[in-house]
C-alpha positions as CSV (number, residue, x, y, z in Angstrom):
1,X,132.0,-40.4,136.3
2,X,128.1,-39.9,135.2
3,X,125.9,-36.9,136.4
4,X,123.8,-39.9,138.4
5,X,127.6,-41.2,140.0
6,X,127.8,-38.0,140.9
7,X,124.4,-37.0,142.4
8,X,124.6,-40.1,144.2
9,X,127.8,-39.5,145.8
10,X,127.3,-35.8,146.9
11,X,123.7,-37.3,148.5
12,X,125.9,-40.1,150.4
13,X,128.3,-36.9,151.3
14,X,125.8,-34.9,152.5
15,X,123.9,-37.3,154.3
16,X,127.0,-38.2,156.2
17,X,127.5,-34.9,157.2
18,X,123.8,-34.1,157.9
19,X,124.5,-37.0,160.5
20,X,127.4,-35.9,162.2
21,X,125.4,-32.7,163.0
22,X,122.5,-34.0,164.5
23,X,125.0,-36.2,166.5
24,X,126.7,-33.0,167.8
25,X,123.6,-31.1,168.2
26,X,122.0,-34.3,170.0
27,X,125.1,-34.6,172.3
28,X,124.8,-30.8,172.8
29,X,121.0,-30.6,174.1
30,X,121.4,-33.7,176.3
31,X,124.2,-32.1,178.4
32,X,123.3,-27.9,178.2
33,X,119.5,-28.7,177.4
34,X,117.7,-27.3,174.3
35,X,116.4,-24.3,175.3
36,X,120.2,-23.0,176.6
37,X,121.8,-23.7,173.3
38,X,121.3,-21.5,170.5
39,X,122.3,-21.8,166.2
40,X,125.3,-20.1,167.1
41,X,126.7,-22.4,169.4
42,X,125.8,-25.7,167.5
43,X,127.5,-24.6,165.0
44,X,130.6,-23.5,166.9
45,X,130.5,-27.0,168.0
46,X,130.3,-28.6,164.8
47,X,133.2,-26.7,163.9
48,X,131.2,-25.5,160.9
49,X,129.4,-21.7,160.1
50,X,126.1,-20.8,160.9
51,X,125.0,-20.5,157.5
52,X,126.7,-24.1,156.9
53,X,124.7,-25.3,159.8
54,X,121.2,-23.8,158.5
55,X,122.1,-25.1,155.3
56,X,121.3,-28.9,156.6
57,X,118.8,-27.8,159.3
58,X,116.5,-25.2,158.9
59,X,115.7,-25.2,162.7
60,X,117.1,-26.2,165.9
61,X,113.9,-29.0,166.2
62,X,115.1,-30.4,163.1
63,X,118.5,-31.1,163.9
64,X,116.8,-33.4,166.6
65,X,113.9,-34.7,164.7
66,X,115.1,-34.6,160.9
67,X,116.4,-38.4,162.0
68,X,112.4,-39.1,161.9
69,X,111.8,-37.7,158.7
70,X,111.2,-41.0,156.8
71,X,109.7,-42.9,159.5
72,X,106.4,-41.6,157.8
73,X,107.3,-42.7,154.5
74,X,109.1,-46.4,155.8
75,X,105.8,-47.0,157.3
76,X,103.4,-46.4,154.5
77,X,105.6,-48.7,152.2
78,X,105.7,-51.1,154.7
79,X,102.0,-51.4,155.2
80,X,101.7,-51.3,151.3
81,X,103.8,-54.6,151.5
82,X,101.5,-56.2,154.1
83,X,99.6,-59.1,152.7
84,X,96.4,-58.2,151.7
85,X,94.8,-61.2,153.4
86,X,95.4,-59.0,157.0
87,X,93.1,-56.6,158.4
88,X,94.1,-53.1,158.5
89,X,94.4,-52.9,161.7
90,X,97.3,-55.6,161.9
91,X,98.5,-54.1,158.9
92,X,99.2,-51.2,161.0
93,X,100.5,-52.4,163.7
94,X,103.4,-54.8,161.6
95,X,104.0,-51.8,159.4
96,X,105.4,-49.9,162.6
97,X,108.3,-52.0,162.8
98,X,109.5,-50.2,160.5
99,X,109.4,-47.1,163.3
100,X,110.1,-49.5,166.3
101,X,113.4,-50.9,164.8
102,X,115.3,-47.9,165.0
103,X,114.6,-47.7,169.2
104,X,115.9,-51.6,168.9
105,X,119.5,-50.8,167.2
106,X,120.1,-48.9,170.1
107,X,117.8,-48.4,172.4
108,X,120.2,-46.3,175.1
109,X,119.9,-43.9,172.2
110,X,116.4,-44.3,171.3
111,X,115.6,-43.5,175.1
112,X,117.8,-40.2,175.6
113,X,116.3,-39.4,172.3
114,X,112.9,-39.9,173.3
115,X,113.7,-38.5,176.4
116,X,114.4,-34.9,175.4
117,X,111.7,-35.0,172.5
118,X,109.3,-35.8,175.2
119,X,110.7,-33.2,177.8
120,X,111.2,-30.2,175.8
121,X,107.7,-28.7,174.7
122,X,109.2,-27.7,171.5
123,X,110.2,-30.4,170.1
124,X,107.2,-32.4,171.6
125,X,105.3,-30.0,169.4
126,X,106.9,-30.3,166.1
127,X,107.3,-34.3,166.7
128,X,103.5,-34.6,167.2
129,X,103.3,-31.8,163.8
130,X,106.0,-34.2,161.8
131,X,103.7,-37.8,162.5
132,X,100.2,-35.4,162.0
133,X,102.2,-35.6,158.2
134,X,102.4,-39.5,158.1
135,X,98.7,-40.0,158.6
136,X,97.6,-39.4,155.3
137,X,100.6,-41.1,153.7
138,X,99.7,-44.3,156.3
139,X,95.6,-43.8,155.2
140,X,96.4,-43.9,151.9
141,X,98.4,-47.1,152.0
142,X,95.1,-48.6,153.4
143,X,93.4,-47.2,150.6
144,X,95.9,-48.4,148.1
145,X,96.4,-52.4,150.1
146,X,92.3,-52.5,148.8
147,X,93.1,-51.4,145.4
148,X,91.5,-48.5,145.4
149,X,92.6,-45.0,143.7
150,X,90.0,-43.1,145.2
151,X,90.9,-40.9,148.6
152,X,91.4,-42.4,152.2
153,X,88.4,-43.2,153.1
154,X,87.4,-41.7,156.7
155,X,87.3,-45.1,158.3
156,X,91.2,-45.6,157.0
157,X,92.0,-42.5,158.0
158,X,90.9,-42.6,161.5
159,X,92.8,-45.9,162.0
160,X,96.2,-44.6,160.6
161,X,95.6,-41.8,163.2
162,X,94.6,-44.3,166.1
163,X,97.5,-46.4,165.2
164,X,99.7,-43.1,165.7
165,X,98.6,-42.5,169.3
166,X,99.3,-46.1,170.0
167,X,102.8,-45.7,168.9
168,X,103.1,-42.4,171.0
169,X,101.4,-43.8,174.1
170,X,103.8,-47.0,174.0
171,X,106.7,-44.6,173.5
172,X,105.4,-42.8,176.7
173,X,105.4,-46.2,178.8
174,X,108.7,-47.1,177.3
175,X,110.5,-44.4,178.1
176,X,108.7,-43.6,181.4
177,X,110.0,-47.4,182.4
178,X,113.8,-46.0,181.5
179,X,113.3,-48.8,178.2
180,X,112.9,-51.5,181.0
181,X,109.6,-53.0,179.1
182,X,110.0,-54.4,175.9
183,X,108.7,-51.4,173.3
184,X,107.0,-53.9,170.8
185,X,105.0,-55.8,174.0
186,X,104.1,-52.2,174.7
187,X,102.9,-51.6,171.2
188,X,101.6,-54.7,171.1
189,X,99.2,-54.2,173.7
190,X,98.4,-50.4,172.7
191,X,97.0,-52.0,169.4
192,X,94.8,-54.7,171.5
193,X,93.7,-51.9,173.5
194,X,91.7,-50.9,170.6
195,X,91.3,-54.1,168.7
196,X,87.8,-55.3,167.8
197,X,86.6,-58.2,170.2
């Protein structure tokens, strides 16, 4: 087997895992709440040690939130893959697909999830701190769809960060209709909110 084969399997391995303990730290916080449950006792119920546990989350947000970790990332590419005859502000808004799909593979999921991000300040904090991340990865995409190599330019950048309070303000209807409305009407109508006329 080659050092690649190798690497490759351990990252399968440890994503796997990484999984499993965000599932039973997820399951956790929905039924004690977040605040109640300390390191000690997700790891006690992931059947693993602390240190194990700390090893694959540094924090108890991130066992929650590391699932959106490469939403950011997803995005930009997407909206690098956008034709380049759309406006940026389209761009955008078909580039969050990328974001919306996950809440559409399971949306009874998505909405607990959502749910206790949105109900615990905590983790409403560091969420808002992980997407204030993808707005210069989503500006620079703009940049890049023009051809350009210089910097975001402050126009881009300020539409990356409107389209992020779009996608939190849908998320905030969605789940405040218990995932009754359809999230990507909601986002849909967020974006023409703000849309030029």
């Amino acid at each position: 087997m080659s050092a690649a084969a190798r690497t490759n399997t351990r990252d399968i391995a440890r994503a796997a895992v990484r999984a499993e303990l965000a599932q039973v730290a997820f399951e956790l916080f929905r039924r004690e709440g977040f605040e109640k449950v300390t390191l000690d006792d997700l790891a006690t119920a992931a059947g693993v040690s602390r240190s194990t546990f700390l090893r694959y989350f540094g924090t108890k947000e991130d066992a929650v939130l590391g699932a959106f970790d490469a939403h950011g990332d997803q995005a930009a590419d997407a909206l690098r893959d956008r034709p380049a005859e759309e406006d940026d502000w389209t761009a955008l808004r078909r580039a969050l697909d990328t974001v919306i799909e996950r809440y559409r593979e399971d949306p009874a999921r998505a909405l607990a999830m959502t749910r206790l991000v949105r109900e615990t300040p905590a983790l409403c904090a560091r969420q808002l701190e992980k997407q204030h991340g993808w707005r210069p990865a989503l500006a620079r995409a703009l940049a890049e769809r023009t051809g350009s190599t210089e910097p975001a330019t402050l126009a881009q950048t300020v539409r990356a960060a409107a389209a992020l309070d779009c996608l939190n303000v849908a998320l905030d209807h969605w789940t405040a209709s218990e995932g009754a409305l359809d999230l990507m009407d909601v986002l849909d109508e967020a974006f023409a909110a703000l849309a030029r006329r």
